[in-house]
C-alpha positions in Angstrom: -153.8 -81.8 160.6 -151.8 -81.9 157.5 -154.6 -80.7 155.6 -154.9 -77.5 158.1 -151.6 -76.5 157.8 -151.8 -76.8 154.2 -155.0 -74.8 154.4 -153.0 -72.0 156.3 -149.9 -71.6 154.5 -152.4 -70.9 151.8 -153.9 -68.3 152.9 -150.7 -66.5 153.9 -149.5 -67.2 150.2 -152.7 -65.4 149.0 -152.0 -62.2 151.7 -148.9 -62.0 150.0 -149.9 -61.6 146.3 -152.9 -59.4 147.4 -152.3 -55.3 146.2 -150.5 -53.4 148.7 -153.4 -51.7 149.4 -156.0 -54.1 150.1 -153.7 -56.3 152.7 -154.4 -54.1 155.9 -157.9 -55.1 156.0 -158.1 -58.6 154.0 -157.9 -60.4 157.4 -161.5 -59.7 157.8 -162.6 -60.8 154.4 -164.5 -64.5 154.1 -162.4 -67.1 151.7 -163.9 -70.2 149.9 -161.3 -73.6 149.0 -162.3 -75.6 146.8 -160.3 -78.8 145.3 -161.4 -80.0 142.1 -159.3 -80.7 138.3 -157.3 -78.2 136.8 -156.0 -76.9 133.4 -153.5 -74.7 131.6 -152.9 -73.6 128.4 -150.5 -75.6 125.9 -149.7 -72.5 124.1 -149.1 -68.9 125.4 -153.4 -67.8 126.0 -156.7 -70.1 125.1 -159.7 -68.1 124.1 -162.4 -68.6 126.4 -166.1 -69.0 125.0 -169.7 -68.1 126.3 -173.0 -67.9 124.4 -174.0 -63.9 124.2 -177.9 -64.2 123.3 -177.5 -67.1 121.5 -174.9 -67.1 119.6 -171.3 -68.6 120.8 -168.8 -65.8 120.9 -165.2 -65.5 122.3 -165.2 -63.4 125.6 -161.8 -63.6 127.3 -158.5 -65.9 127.2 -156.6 -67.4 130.3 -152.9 -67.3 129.9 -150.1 -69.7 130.2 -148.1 -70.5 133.1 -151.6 -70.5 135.5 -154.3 -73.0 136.6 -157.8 -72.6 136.2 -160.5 -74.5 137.8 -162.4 -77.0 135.9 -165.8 -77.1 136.7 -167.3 -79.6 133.8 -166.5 -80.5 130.3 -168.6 -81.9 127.1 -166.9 -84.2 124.2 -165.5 -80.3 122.7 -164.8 -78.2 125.9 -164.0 -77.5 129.7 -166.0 -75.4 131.8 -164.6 -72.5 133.8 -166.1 -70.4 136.0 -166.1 -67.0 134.2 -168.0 -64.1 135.2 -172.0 -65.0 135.4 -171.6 -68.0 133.1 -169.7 -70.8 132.3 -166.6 -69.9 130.1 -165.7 -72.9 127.6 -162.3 -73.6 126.6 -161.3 -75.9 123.5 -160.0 -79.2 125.0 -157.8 -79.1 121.9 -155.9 -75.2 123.7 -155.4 -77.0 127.3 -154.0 -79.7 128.8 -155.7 -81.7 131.9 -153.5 -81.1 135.1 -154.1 -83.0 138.4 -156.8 -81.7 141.2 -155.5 -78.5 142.7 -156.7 -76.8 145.6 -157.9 -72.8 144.9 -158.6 -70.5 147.7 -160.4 -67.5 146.7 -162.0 -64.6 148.1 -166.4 -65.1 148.8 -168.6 -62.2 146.5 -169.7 -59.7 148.5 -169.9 -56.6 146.5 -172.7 -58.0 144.5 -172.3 -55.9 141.8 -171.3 -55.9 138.3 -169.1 -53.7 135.7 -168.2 -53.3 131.6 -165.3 -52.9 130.2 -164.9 -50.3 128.0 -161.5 -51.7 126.8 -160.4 -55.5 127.0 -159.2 -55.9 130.7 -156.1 -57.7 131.7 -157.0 -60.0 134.6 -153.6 -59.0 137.4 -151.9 -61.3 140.5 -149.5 -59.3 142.7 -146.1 -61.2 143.5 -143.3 -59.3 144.9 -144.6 -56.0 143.9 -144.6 -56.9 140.1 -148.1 -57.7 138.7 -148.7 -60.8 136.0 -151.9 -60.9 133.7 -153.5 -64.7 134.0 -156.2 -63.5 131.8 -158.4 -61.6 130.2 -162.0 -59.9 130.1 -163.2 -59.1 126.4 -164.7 -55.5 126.3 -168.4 -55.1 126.7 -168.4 -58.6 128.6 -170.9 -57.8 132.4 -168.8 -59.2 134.7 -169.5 -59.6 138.8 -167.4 -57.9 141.1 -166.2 -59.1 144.8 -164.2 -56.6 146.4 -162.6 -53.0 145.2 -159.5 -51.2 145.9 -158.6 -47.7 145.2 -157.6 -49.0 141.9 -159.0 -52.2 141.3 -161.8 -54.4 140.8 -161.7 -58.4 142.6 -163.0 -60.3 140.0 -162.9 -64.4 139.4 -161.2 -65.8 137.0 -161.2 -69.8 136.7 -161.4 -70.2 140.2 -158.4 -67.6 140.5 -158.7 -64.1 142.5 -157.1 -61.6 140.2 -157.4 -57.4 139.5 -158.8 -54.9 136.9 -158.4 -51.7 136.6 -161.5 -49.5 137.6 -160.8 -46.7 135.8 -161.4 -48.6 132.8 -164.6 -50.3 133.4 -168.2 -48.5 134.1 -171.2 -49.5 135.8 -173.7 -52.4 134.4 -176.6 -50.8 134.6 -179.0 -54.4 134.1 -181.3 -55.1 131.5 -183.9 -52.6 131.2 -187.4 -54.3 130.0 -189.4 -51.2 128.6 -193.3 -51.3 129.1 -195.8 -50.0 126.8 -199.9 -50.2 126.0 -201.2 -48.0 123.4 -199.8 -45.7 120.4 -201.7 -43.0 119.1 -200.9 -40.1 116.6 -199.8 -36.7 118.1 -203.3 -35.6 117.0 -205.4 -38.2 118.3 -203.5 -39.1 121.6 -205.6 -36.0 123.5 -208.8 -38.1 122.9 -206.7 -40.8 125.3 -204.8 -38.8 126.9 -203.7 -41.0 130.2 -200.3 -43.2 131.4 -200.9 -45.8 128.9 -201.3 -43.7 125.4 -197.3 -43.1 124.0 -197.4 -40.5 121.1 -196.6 -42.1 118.0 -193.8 -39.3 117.4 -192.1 -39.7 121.2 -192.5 -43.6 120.6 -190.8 -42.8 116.8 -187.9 -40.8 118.8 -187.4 -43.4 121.2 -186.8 -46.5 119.3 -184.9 -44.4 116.8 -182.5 -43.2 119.9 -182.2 -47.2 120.7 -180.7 -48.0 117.0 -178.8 -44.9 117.3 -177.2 -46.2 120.6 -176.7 -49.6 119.3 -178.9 -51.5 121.6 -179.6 -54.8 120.8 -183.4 -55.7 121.1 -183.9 -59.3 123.2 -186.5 -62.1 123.8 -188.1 -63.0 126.6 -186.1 -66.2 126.5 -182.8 -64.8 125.5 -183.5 -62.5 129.0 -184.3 -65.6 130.8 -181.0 -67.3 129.8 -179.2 -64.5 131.6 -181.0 -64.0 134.7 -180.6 -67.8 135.1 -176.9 -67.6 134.3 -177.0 -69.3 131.5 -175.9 -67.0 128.4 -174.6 -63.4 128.3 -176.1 -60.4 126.8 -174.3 -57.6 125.2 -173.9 -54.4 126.9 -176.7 -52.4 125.6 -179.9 -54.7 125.6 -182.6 -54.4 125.8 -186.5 -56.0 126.0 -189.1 -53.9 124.2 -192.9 -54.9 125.9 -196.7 -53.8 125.4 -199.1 -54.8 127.3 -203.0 -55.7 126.4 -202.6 -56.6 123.2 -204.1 -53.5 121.5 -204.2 -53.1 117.5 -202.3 -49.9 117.8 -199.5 -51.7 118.1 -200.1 -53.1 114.6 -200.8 -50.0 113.0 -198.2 -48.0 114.4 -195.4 -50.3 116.5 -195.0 -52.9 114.1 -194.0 -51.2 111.1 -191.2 -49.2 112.7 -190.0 -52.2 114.7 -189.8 -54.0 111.7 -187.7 -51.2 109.5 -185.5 -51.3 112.2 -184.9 -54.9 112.6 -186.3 -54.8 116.3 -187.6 -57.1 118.4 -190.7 -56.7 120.6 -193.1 -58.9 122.9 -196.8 -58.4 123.0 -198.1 -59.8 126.6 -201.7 -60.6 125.1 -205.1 -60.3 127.2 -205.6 -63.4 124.7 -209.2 -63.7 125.6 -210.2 -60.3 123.4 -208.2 -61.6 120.3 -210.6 -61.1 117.6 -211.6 -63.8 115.1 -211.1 -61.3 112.2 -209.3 -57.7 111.8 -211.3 -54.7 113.1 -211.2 -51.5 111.4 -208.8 -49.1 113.0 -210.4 -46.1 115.1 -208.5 -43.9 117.2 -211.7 -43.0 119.3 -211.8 -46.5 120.4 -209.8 -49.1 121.4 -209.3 -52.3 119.2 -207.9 -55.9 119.9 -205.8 -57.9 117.3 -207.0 -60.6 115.5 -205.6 -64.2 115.2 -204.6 -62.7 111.5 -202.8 -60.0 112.7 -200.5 -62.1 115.3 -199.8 -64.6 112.9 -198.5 -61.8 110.3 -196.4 -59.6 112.8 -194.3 -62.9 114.0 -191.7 -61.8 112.1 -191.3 -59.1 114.8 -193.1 -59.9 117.7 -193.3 -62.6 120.1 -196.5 -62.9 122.1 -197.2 -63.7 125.6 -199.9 -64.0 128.4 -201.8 -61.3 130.1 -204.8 -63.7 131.2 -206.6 -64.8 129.2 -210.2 -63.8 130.7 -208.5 -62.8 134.2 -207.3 -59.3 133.0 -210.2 -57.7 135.6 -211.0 -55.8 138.8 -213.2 -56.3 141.2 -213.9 -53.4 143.4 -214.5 -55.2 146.5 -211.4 -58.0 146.0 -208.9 -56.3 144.1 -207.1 -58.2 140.7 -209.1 -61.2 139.8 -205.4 -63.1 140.1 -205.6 -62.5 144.1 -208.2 -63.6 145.1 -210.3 -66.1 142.4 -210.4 -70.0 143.5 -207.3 -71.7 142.3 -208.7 -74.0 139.7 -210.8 -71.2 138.5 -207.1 -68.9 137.7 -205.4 -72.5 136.2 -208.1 -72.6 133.5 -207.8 -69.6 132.4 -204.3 -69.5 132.5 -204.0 -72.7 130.8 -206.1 -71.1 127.7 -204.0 -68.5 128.0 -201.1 -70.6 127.0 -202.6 -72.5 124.5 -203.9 -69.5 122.1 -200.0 -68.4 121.9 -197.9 -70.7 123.2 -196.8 -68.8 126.1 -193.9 -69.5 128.3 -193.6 -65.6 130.1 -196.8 -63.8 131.5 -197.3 -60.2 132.6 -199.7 -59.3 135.8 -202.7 -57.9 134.7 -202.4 -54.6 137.2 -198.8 -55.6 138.3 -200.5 -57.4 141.0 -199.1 -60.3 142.9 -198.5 -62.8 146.0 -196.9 -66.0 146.6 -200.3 -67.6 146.1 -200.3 -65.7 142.5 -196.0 -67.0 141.8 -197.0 -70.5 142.5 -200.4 -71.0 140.3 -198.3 -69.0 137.2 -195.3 -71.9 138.1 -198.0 -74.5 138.1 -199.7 -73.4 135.0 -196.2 -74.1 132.9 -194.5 -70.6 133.0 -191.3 -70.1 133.3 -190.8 -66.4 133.8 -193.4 -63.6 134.9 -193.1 -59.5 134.8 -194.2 -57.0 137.4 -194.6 -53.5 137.1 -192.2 -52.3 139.9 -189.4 -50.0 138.1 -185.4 -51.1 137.8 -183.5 -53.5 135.5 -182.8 -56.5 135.4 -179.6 -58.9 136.5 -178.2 -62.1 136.3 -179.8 -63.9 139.4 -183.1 -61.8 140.0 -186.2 -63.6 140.8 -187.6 -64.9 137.5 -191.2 -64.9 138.7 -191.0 -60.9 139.6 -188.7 -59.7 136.9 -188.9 -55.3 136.8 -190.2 -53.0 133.9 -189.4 -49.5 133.1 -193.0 -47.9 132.2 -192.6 -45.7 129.5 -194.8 -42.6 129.7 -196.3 -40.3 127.4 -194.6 -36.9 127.3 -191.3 -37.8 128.4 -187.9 -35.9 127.3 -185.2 -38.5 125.2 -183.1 -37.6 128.1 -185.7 -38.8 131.1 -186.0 -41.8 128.1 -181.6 -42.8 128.5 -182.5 -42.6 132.1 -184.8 -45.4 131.8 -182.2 -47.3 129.8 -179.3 -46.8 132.3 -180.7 -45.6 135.9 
């Protein structure tokens, strides 16, 4: 009974410090307690810490005078909640308080925001608002409720409010798709939805160092849709598909002035032995040679190994082949690159099709359906942007943020 009362009078507290604004309609809103250990700062703020693709960075501070949630700890940090990830604060900034109990309000928005300046993290008390925290600029963080004003956000297991107006829309990860690169001159003998202009292709990544983008890895993608690391604002996962030596010839040397990266998903099954001679009437695979030199650049993943066919009758050979047949060549699939991500030959998949890549050893697959990715997507049926030939730089940025 105690424990209900308790429960109550602190939810009214919470109705109180809520905006003006928000409180005729909060009654309706869900709430989640929990009880767990607390901290607070020893000095006036503690950074907070999160790894942003890879390396550890400082993305926000908590202030003194509140408690944040503990949610885990190492021999160095605790562990707050903090946006998508776990925010790490030196044990050495804190001290240890006793369990508290924090009632907060349940995500329902589902949606994310940026900060285009660093954003003061607001509780309302008597009219007069009190930063707790705050958000580093450039930092995607989720978003439960809005106001005319403000953004809900968590911070540490505390409800508090930022400013809209000073935030814009996190438009996902875009993971850009592309096959084949010809010269302006030869890409008529090609002409089709898979052949990119060398020029437009130039234009493009040159507009993605222009804009600051940072280029990704599978993996470092797979951290943050699993919740695991951040990614700065503008990233961004560069793709082709087949395995083709065009994009020796033409994508590698550009990526590689720029300091890009890119992922080849390889049909690994027409890897060639030795380097072929480059025609532009044809189409050429690269060789074991070739992969081995463009590392530096590239990583490489699986498009089949064998499997990257149609049957007219049955559809994709992943749909509808006997099980142990797809494992095998999966399996050497894997073993040619060391693959951990894999691309659907066709874009075409089932649940049958998830569970034999799972089974294989993958840990991440792409599809071919259009949008960006976010933290908790499906890893197994991650989007692409397909990048076609002839497109303006402007239909290109809406790719990038749609």
């Amino acid at each position: 009974m105690r424990s209900r009362v308790l429960g109550i009078m602190m939810m009214l507290v919470l109705l109180f410090l809520l905006p003006y604004e928000k409180q005729a309609s909060v009654n309706q809103k869900i709430f989640i307690r929990t009880t767990g250990p607390s901290i607070q700062t020893i000095g006036p703020s503690a950074p907070v810490y999160a790894y942003v693709a890879d390396e550890l960075q400082e993305v926000g501070k908590i202030y003194h005078g509140q408690a944040f949630e503990v949610v885990g700890e190492n021999e160095t940090y605790y562990f707050i909640h903090y946006g998508f990830v776990k925010g790490m604060v030196k044990k050495q900034d804190v001290r240890l308080g006793k369990p508290a109990e924090f009632t907060k309000l349940a995500d329902r928005l589902k949606r994310s925001v940026i900060g285009t300046k660093d954003l003061q993290v607001y509780m309302f008390q008597n009219g007069n608002k009190q930063s707790i925290g705050e958000i580093h600029a450039g930092v995607r963080y989720p978003v439960k409720e809005e106001t005319k004003q403000f953004y809900v956000v968590e911070l540490g297991g505390r409800d508090g409010y930022i400013y809209k107006h000073i935030t814009e829309k996190d438009p996902g990860v875009p993971v850009l798709l592309y096959h084949h690169i010809l010269e302006d001159k030869d890409e008529r003998i090609f002409r089709a939805t898979t052949t990119v202009p060398l020029s437009q292709f130039t234009n493009e990544m040159n507009y993605l160092k222009e804009q600051h983008y940072t280029t990704i890895t599978p993996q470092q993608l797979l951290a943050y849709v699993k919740k695991e690391q951040l990614l700065p604002p503008k990233s961004v996962l560069i793709t082709f598909d087949d395995g083709l030596k065009s994009n020796d010839v033409y994508a590698y040397p550009l990526l590689k002035r720029l300091n890009f990266k890119a992922t080849i998903f390889m049909i690994t099954g027409r890897m060639r032995p030795a380097p072929q001679p480059f025609d532009p009437s044809g189409l050429q695979f690269l060789s074991k040679q070739e992969v081995a030199k463009m590392q530096d650049v590239f990583t490489f993943e699986s498009h089949t190994n064998h499997f990257h066919l149609f049957d007219k009758k049955n559809g994709p050979y992943l749909l509808f082949k006997p099980y142990h047949e797809i494992m095998d060549d999966l399996k050497a699939s894997i073993a040619k690159v060391n693959a951990t991500a894999i691309a659907y030959p066709f874009g075409a998949y089932d649940k049958r099709t998830i569970q034999i890549v799972k089974d294989a050893g993958f840990t991440m697959a792409f599809t071919t359906k259009k949008g960006t990715v976010y933290p908790g997507d499906p890893v197994f049926e991650l989007k692409r942007q397909w990048v076609y030939p002839h497109i303006t730089l402007q239909q290109f940025e809406q790719l990038l943020t749609p």
